[in-house]
LOKOL-894277 format. One line per 5 residues: number of its first residue (from 1); their letters; for each residue x, y, z of N, C-alpha, C. Coordinates in nm, 4 decimals. Atoms other than C-alpha are relative to their C-alpha. Layout:
! residues N
NUM	A	X,Y,Z,X,Y,Z,X,Y,Z | ...
! end
This chain:
! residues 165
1	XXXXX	0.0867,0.1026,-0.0542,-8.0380,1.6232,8.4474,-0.0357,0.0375,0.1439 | 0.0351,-0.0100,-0.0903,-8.2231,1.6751,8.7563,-0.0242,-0.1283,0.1211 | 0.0188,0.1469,-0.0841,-8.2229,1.4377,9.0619,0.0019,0.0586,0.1570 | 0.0802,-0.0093,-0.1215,-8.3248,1.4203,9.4501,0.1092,-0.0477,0.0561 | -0.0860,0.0086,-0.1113,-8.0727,1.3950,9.6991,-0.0296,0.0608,0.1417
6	XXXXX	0.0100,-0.0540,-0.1635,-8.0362,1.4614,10.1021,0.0400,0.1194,-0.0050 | -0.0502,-0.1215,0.0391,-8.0138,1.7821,10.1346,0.1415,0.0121,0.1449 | -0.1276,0.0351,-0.0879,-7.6795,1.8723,10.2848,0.0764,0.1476,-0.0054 | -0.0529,-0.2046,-0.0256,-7.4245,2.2145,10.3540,0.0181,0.0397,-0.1210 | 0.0204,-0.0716,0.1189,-7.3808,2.2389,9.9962,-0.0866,0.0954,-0.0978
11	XXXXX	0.0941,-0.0257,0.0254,-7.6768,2.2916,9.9157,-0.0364,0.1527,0.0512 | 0.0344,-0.1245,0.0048,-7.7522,2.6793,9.8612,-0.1560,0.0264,0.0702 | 0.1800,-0.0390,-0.0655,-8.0937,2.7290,10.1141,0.0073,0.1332,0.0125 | 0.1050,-0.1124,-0.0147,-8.0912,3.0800,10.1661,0.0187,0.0973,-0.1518 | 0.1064,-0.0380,0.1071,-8.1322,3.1251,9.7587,-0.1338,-0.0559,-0.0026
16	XXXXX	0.1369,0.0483,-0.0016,-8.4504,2.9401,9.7791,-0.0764,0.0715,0.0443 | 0.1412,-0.0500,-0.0379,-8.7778,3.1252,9.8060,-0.1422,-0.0572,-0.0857 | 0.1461,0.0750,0.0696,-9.0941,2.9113,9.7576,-0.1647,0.1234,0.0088 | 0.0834,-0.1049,0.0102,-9.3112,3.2252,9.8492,-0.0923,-0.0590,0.1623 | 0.0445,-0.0430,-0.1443,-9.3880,3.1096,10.1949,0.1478,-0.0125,0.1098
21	XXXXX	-0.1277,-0.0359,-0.0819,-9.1543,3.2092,10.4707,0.0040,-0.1048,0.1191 | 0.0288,0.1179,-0.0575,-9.2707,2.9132,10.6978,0.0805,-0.0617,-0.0519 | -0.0458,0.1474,0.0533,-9.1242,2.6429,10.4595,0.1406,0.1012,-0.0295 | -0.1446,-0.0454,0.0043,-8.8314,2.9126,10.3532,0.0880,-0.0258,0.1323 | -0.0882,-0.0162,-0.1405,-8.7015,2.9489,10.7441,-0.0031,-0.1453,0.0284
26	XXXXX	0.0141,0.0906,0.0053,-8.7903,2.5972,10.7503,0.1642,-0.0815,-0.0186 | -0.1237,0.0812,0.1184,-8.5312,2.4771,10.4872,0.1325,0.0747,0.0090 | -0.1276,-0.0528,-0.0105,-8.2641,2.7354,10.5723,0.0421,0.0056,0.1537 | -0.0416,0.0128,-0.1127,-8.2710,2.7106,10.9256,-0.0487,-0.1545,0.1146 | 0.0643,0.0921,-0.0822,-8.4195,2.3739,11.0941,0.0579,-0.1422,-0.0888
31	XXXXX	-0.0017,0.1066,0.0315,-8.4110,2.1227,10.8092,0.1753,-0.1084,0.0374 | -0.1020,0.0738,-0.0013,-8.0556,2.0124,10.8537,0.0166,-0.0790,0.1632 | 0.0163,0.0127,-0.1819,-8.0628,2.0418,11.2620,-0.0705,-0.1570,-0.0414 | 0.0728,0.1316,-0.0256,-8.3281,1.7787,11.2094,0.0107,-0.1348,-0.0565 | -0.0275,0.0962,0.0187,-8.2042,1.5537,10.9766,0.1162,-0.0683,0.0709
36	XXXXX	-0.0573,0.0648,-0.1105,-7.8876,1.5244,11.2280,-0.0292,-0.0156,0.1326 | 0.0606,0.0257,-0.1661,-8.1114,1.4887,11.5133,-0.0816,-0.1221,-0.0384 | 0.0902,0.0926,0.0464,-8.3073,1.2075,11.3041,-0.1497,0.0185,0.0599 | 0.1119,-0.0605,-0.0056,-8.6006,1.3805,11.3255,-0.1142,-0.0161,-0.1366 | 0.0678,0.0484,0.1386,-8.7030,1.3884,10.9632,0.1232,0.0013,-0.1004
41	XXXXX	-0.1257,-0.0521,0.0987,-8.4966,1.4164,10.6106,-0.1092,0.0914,-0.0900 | 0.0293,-0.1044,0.1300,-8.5620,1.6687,10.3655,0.1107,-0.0258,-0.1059 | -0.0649,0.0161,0.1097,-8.4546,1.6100,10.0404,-0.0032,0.0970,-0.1226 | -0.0350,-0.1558,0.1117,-8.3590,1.8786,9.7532,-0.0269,-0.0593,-0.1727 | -0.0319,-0.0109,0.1475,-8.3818,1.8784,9.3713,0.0330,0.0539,-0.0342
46	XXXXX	-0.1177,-0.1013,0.0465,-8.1527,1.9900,9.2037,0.0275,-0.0448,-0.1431 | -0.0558,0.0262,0.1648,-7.9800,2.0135,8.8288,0.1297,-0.0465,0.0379 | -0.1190,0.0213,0.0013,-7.6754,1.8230,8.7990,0.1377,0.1368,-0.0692 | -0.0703,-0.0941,0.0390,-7.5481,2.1577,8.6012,0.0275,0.1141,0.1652 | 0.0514,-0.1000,-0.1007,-7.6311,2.3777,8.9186,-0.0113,-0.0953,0.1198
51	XXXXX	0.0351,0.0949,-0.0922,-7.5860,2.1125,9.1729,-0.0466,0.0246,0.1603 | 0.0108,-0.0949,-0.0743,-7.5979,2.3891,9.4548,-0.1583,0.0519,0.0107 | 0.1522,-0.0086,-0.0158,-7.9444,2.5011,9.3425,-0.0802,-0.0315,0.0308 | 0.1367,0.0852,-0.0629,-8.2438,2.4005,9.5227,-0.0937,0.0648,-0.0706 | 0.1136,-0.0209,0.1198,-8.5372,2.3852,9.2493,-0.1281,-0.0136,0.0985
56	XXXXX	0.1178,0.0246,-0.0811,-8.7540,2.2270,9.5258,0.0280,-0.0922,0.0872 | -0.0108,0.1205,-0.0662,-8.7656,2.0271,9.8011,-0.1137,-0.0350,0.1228 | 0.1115,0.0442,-0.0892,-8.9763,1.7786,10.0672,0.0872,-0.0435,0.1395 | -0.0518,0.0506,-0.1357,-8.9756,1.6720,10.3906,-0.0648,-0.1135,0.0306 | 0.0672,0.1220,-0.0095,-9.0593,1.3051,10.5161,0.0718,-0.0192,0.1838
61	XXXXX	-0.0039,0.0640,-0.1967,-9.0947,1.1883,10.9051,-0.0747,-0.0995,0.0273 | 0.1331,0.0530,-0.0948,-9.3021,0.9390,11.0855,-0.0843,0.0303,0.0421 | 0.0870,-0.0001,-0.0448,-9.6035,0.9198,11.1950,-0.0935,-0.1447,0.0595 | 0.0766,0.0791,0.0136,-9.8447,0.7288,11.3751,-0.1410,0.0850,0.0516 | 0.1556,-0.0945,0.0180,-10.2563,0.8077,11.3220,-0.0830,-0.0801,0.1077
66	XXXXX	0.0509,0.0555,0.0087,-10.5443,0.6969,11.5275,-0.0670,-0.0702,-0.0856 | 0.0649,0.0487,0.0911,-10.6767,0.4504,11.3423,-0.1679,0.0797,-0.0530 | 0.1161,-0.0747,0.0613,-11.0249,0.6322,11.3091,-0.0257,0.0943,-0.0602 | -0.0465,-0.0996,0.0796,-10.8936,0.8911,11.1682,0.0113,-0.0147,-0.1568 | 0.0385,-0.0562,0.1157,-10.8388,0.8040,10.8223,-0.1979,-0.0694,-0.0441
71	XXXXX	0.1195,0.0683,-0.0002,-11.1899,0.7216,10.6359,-0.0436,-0.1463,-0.0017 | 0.0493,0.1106,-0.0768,-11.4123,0.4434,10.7523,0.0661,-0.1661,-0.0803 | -0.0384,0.0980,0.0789,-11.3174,0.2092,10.4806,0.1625,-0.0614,-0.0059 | -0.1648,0.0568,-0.0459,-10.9312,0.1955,10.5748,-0.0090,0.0057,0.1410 | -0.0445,0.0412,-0.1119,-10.9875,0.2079,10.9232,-0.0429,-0.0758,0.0815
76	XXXXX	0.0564,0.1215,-0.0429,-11.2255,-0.0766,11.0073,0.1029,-0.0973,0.0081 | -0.0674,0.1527,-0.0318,-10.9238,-0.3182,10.9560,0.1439,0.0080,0.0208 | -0.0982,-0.0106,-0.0901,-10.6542,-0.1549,11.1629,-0.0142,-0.0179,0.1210 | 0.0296,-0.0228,-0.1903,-10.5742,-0.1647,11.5397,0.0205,0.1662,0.0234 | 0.0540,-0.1853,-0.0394,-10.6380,0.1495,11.7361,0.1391,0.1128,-0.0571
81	XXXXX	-0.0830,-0.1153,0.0336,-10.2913,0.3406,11.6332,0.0855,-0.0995,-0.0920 | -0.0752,0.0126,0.0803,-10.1281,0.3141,11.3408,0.0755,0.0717,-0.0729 | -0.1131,-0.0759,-0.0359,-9.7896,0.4022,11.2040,-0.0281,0.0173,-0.2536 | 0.0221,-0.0622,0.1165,-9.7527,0.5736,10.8695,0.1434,0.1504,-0.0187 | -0.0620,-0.0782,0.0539,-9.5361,0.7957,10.6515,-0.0741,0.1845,-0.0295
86	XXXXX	0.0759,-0.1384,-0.0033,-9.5958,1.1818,10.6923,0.1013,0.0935,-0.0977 | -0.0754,-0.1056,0.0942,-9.4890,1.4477,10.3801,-0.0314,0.0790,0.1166 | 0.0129,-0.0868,-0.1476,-9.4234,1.7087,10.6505,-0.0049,0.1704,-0.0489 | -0.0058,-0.1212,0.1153,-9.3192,1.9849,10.3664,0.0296,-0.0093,-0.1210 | -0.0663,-0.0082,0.2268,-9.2524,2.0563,10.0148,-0.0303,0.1505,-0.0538
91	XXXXX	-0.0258,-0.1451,0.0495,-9.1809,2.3618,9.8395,0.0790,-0.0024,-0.0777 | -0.1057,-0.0058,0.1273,-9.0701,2.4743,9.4884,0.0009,0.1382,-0.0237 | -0.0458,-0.1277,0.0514,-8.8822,2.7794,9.4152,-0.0924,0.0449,-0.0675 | 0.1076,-0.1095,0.1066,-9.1157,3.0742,9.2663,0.0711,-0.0089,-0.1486 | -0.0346,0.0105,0.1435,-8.8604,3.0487,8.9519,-0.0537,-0.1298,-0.0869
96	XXXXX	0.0190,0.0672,0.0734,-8.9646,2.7063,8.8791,-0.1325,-0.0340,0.0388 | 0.1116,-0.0005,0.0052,-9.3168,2.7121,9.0007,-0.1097,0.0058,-0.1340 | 0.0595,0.0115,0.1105,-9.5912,2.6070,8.7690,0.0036,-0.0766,-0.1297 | -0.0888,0.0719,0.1518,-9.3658,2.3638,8.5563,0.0014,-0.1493,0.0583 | 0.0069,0.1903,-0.0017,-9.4871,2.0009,8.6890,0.1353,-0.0143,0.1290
101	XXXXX	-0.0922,0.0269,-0.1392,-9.1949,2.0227,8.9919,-0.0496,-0.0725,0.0812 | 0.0547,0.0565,-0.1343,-9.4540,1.9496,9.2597,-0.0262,-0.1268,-0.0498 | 0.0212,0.1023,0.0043,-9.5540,1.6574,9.0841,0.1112,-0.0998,0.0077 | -0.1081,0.0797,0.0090,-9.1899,1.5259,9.0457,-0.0156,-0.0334,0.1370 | -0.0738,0.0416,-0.1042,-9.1489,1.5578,9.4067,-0.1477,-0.0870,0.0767
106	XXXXX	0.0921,0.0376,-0.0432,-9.5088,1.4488,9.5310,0.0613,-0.1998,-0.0313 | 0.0171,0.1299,0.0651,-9.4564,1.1099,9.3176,0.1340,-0.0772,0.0355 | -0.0666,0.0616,-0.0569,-9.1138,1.0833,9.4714,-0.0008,0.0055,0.1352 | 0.1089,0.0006,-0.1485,-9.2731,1.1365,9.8140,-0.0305,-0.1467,0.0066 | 0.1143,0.1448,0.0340,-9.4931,0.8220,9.6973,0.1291,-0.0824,0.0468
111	XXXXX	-0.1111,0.1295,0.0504,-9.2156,0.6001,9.6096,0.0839,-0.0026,0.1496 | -0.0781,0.0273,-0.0864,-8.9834,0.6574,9.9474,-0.1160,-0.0404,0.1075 | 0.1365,0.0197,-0.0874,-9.3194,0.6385,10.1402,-0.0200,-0.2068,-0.0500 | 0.0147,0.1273,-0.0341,-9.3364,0.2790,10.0186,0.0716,-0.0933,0.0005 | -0.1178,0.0633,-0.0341,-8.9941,0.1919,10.0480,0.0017,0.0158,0.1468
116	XXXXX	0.0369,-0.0066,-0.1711,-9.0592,0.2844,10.4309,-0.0329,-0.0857,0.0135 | 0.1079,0.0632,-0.0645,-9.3760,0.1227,10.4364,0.0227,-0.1579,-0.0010 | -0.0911,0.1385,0.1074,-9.1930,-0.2210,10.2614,0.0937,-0.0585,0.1233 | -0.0909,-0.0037,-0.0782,-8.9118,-0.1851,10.5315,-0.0305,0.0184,0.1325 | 0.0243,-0.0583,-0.1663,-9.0878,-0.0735,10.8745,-0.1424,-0.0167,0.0184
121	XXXXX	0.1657,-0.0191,0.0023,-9.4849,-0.1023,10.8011,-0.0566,0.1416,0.0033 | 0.0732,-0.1219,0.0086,-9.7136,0.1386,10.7558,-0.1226,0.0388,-0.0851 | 0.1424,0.0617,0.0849,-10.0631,0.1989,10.5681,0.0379,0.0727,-0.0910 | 0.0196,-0.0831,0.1106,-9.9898,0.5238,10.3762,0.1023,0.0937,0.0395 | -0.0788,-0.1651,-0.0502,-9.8255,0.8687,10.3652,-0.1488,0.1020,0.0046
126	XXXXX	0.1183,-0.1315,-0.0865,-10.0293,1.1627,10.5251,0.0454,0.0920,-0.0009 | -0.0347,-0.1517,0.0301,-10.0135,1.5390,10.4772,-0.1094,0.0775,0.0695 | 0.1014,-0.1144,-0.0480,-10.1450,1.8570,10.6496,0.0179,0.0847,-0.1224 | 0.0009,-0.0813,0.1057,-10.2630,2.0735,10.3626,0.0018,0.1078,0.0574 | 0.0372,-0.1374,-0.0605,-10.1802,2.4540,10.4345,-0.1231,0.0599,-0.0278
131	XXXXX	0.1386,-0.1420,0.0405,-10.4943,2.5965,10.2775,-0.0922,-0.1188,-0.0766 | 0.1043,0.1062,0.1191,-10.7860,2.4308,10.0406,0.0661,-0.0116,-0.1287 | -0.0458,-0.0014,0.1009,-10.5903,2.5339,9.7336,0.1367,-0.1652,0.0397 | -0.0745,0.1317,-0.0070,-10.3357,2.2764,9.9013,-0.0661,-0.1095,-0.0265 | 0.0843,0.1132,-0.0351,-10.5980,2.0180,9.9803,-0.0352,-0.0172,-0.1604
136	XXXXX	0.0709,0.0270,0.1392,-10.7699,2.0367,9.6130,0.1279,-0.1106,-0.0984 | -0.1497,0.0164,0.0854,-10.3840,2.0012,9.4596,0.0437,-0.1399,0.0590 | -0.0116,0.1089,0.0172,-10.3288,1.6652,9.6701,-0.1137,-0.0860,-0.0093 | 0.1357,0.0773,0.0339,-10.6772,1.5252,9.6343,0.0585,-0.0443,-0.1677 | 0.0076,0.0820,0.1453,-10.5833,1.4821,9.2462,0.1149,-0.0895,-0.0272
141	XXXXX	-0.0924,0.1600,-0.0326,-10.3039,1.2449,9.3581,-0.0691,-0.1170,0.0654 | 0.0869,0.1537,-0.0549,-10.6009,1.0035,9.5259,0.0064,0.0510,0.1897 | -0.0059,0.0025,-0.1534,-10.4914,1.1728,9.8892,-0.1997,-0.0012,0.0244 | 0.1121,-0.0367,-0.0777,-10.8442,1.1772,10.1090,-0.0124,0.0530,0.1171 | 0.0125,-0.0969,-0.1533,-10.9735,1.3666,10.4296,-0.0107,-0.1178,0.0569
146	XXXXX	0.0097,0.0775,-0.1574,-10.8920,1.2203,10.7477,-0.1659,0.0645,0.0355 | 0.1248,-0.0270,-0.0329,-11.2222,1.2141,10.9308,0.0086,0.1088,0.0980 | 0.0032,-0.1395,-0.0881,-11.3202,1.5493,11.0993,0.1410,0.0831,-0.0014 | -0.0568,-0.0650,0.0359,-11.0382,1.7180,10.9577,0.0564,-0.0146,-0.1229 | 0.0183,0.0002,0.1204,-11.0696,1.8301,10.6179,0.1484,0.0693,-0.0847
151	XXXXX	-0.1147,-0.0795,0.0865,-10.7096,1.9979,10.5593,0.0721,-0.1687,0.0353 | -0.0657,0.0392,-0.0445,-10.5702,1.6870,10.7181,0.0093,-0.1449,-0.1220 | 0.0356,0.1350,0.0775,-10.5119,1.3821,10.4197,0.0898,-0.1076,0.0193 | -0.1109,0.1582,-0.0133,-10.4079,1.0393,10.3626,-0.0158,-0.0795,-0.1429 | 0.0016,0.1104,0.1119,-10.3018,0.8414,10.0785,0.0479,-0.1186,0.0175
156	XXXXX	-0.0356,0.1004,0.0254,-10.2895,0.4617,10.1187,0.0685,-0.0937,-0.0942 | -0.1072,0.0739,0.0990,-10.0550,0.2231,9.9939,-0.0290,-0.0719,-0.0677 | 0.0348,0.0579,0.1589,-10.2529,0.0858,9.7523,-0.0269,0.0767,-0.0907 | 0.0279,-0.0806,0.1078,-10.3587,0.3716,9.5878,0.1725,0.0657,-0.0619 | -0.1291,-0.0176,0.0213,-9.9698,0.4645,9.5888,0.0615,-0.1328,-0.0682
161	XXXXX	-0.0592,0.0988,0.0776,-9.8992,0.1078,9.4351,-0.0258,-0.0434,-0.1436 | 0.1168,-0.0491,0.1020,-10.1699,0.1850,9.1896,0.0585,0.0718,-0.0956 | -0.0201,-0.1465,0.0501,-10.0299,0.5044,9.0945,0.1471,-0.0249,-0.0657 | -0.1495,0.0227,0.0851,-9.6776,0.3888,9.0415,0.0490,-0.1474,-0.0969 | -0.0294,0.1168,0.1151,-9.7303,0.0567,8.8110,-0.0418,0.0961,-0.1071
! end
């Protein structure tokens, strides 16, 4: 059975290679620093057989956006800065790449994003896409372009409340 936990010293990071070395050095050297600096958490998936293995994992922090930033239609009825949930990373092992992973973790992205938003406020979760192939890949979760920056998205918490009834 597979399940999402904090990632922690058990947790085997320098087997993990997602095929970028950014999010690898990331996850084997920073992510922990930062979750005991309360910075962000990164969280792991893993097999309960292989509990050590990291299949894939994300990263979640704060944020707050100018409001004009996301598009016009969510940001007419904020005040000027608003606070929001930011996926910061995510990355799935090249072995299990291609097998619906990202969506596990995207959709549990969603879900702690509106247990935040539930608990602290917030409109949405927001992502910097590395490339267009990123951007295309969360566009078909409902994310949209922040205005005047087209790698930069946002998915509101209705379309995330939407998505998970």
């Amino acid at each position: 059975m597979r399940v999402i936990e904090l990632l922690d010293k058990n947790h085997d990071r320098n087997g993990f290679d997602c095929g970028s070395e950014a999010l690898n050095k990331f996850l084997k050297q920073t992510a922990r620093q930062h979750i005991q600096k309360g910075i962000s958490r990164t969280f792991v998936l893993v097999d309960t057989e292989q509990p050590n293995l990291i299949i894939g994992f994300f990263t979640l922090t704060l944020c707050e956006v100018r409001a004009e930033k996301p598009p016009p239609q969510f940001a007419k009825k904020y005040p000027h800065i608003v606070p929001g949930v930011k996926l910061a990373r995510l990355g799935v092992d090249k072995t299990y790449q291609r097998q619906g992973i990202g969506e596990v973790i995207v959709i549990e992205a969603m879900k702690r994003a509106l247990v935040v938003s539930e608990n602290a406020g917030g409109i949405g979760l927001f992502v910097d896409a590395k490339d267009e192939f990123a951007r295309n890949y969360y566009e078909r979760y409902g994310f949209v372009n922040l205005e005047d920056a087209p790698l930069e998205l946002f998915l509101p918490l209705s379309a995330i409340l939407q998505m998970l009834d």
